[in-house]
N, C-alpha and C positions, 0 to 999 in steps of 0.2 A: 505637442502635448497630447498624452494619450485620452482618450474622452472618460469623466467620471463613471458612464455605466458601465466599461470595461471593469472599472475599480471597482462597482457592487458586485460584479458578477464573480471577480474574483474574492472579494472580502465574503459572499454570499458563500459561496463553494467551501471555502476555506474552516469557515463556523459550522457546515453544516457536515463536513469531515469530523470534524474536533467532537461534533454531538455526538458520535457515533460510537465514542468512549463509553457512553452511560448505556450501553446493550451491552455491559457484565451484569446488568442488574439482574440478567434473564439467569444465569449460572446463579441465584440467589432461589430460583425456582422450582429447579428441577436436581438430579442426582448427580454424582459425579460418573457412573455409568453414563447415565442418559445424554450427558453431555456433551461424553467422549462420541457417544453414536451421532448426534448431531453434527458435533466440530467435522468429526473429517469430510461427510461431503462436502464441508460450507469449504472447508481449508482447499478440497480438491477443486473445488466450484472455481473458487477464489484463484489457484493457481494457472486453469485456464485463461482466467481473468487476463492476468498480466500475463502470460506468455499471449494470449491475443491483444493485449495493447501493445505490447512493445514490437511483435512483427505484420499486424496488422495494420497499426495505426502510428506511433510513435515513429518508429524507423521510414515508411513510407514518407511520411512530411517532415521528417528533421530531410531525408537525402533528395526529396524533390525541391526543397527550397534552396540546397546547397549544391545543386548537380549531381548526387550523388557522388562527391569527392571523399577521398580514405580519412579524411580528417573526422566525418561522420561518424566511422565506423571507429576509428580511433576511439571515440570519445565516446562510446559503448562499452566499448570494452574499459575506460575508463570509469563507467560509473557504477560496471559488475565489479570491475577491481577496488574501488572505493568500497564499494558494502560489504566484500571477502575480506579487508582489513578492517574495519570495524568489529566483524564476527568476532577476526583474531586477536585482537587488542581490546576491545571493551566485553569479549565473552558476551556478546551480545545473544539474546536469546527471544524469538517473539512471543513463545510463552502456549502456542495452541495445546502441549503435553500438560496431563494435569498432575506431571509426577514433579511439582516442585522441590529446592532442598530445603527449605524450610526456613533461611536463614535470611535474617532482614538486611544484610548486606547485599545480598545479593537482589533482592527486590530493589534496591535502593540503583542498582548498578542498569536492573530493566526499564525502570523509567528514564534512567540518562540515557540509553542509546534508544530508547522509542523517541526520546526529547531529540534526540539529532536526526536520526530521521525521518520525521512528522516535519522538522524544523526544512531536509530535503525535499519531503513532498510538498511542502509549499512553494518550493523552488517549480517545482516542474508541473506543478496546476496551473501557477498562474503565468509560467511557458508558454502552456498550453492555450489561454486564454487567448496570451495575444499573439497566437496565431490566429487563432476564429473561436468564436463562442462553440461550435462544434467540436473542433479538437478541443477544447476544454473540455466539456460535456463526456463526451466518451472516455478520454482521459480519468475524469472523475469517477467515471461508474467501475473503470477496472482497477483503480485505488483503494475504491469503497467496495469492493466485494473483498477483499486484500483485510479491511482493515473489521468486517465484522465479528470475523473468528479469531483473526488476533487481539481485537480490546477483550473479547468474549475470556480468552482464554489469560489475558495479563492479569485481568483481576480475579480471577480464580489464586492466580500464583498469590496474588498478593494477602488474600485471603487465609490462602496457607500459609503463607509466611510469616503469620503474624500480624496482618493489618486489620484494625478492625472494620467494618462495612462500611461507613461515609468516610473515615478517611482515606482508604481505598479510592473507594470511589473519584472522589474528588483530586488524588493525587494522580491516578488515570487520566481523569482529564485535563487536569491540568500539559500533562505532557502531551496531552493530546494538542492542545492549545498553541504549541512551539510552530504549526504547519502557518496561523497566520503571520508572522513574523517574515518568516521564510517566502509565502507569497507576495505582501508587499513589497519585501526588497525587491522581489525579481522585477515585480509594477515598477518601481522608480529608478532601477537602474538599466530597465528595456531597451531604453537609447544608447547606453554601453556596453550590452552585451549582444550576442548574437542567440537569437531566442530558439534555433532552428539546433543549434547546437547544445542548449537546454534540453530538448525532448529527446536527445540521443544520447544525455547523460540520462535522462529519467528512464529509457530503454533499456540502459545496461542496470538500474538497480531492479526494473521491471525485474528481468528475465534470474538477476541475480536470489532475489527471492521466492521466484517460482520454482526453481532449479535447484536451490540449497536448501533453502528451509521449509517452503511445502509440499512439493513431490515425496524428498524423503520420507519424512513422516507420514504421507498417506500410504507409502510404500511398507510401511512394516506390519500394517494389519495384512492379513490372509484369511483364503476362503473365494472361492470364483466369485460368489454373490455380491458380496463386500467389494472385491477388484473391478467387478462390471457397473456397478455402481456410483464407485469411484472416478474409474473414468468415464463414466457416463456425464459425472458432474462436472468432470473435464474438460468433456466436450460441452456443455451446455455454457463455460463460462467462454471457450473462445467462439461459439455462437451468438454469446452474446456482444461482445466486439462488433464482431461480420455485421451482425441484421443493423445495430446502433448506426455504426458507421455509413451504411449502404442507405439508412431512414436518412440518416440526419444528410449526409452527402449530396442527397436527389432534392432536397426544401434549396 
């Protein structure tokens, strides 16, 4: 039986993921220029983020606990291919563009696929947990750099779309809310699955979101200043990987 603090630490993470829905409130603040100037470091920030969880940290401990055998590596590509059919079939959209179409259909369609996977990243937090409180730890922080430009920018859409501000709001978090669900199963079903194998499916969605949905769109502003900046933020979020992992690795 696995020990109850294991279980706070991931109910903990998991609530305090889901809080992170209610930073649209800040897009209530400020312009939709000003927005857009903020979103993209954060979105470039962010996609450092997860390209340094998933080859710095994810991948390392999903193939050192399993030999590093192709079944590892399988199951990465696995979990990019799962988030490229989603894209294709639910038109999934994470929303950081704040050129929404205006139509509440389609707001209705970016809560379902945030609801599925928020419902994944709970899969692969509390993966990550019970490897060590460390790999959860890091795991979380390059999720949660992931998800503050993307809630930032879902309720902007939803805004446009016609929602009006709390129930925005609240229909935000709520989908936000699908990641605990997702974590406990992984808790209670830990002794049937192979947990090492979890963080090398959460690698391939890592790398699949870095790669498709936020690189591109940091890629279509132009201008040196704006590109050095960019990747400036890029590198700052797989630095912050590196130092995390390096801190927490030496306690």
């Amino acid at each position: 039986m696995l020990p109850m603090s294991l279980l706070a630490w991931i109910i903990t993470a998991c609530l305090a993921m889901s809080a992170l829905a209610l930073v649209g409130l800040v897009s209530l603040l400020i312009s939709e220029d000003r927005l857009r100037t903020l979103l993209l470091p954060l979105v470039a920030f962010a996609a450092g983020s997860l390209m340094g969880g998933a080859f710095l940290h994810l991948i390392p401990e999903a193939a050192a606990a399993r030999g590093s055998d192709a079944l590892t590596f399988v199951v990465v590509l696995a979990g990019f291919s799962l988030f490229f059919l989603l894209e294709q079939f639910l038109s999934w959209h994470h929303g950081h563009s704040l050129t929404p179409s205006g139509r509440t259909p389609v707001t209705y369609l970016i809560l379902l696929a945030d609801g599925l996977h928020n419902f994944i990243g709970g899969l692969a937090i509390a993966a990550s947990f019970l490897v060590s409180v460390q790999v959860g730890v890091i795991t979380w922080l390059a999720a949660a750099a992931h998800e503050v430009p993307q809630e930032m920018g879902d309720f902007a859409i939803l805004r446009r779309g016609g929602w009006a501000r709390l129930p925005a709001l609240v229909a935000n978090f709520a989908s936000a809310l699908t990641i605990l669900p997702g974590g406990l199963l992984a808790y209670y079903l830990s002794a049937d699955i192979d947990t090492a194998l979890l963080l090398a499916f959460a690698a391939g969605n890592f790398i699949y979101i870095a790669a498709s949905d936020l690189i591109p769109e940091v890629k279509q502003e132009r201008g040196l200043a704006r590109s050095l900046t960019h990747f400036g933020a890029f590198a700052a979020g797989i630095l912050l990987i590196l130092v995390t992992r390096l801190a927490l690795g030496n306690e």
